[in-house]
C-alpha positions, 0 to 999 in steps of 0.5 A: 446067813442073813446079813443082819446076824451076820453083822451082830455076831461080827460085832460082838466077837469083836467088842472091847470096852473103845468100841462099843459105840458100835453096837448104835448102828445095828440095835434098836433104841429099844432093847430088851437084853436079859441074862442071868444077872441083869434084864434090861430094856433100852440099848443105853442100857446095855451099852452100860452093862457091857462097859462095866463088864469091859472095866471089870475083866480082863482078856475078855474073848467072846466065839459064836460057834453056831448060828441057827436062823429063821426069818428075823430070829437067830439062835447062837451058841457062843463060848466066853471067857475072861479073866479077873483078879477076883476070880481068875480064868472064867470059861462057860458056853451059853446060846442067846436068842436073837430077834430082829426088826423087819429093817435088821435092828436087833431089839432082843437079846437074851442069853441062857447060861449057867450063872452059878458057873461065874458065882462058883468063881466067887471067893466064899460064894463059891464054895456055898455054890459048889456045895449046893450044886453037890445037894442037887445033883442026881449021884 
């Protein structure tokens, strides 16, 4: 595996709200991150997504399970899980795709997952969810 996915993906399985000063070294000033909930350009930014998720949920565990690349671009295939007073355990999978710079700065991140998994958590919002989910699905 290259070294640069190597290093991003060593990083954020081991991520936690003290050391996220880390991810400065490995991506770039410009940082295109996008996930269901948020689409973000600048590392700043993300940074700051990433500390009010760490102040919001607890036990926070993230796996990358497969990595897929090809020149400077990865796939991964990751499992989170955590836990809120609001919600409880929270568990869903995802894959992100990740692009790097020709130096191995990632400046591209975005993640492709199932949002209505975490909102179907959501007192209230999750029984319109689990409902709606009902409507559409093939029975």
């Amino acid at each position: 595996m290259d070294r640069w996915i190597t290093e991003y993906v060593i990083t954020l399985e081991g991520l936690n709200r003290d050391n996220l000063a880390s991810l400065l070294e490995i991506i770039h000033d410009d940082f295109d991150f996008k996930d269901p909930f948020n689409h973000t350009y600048t590392r700043d930014d993300f940074i700051a997504i990433l500390d009010d998720m760490y102040s919001k949920l607890d036990q926070i565990i993230f796996n990358v399970d497969q990595v897929m690349v090809e020149e400077k671009q990865a796939m991964i295939y990751w499992r989170y899980s955590a836990t809120s007073s609001l919600t409880g355990d929270i568990n869903f999978s995802g894959t992100s795709l990740i692009k790097a710079d020709e130096h191995g700065k990632v400046y591209f991140h975005h993640d492709y997952w199932d949002g209505s998994e975490l909102l179907v958590k959501v007192p209230l919002i999750g029984k319109v969810v689990k409902f709606l989910r009902g409507k559409f699905s093939h029975q």
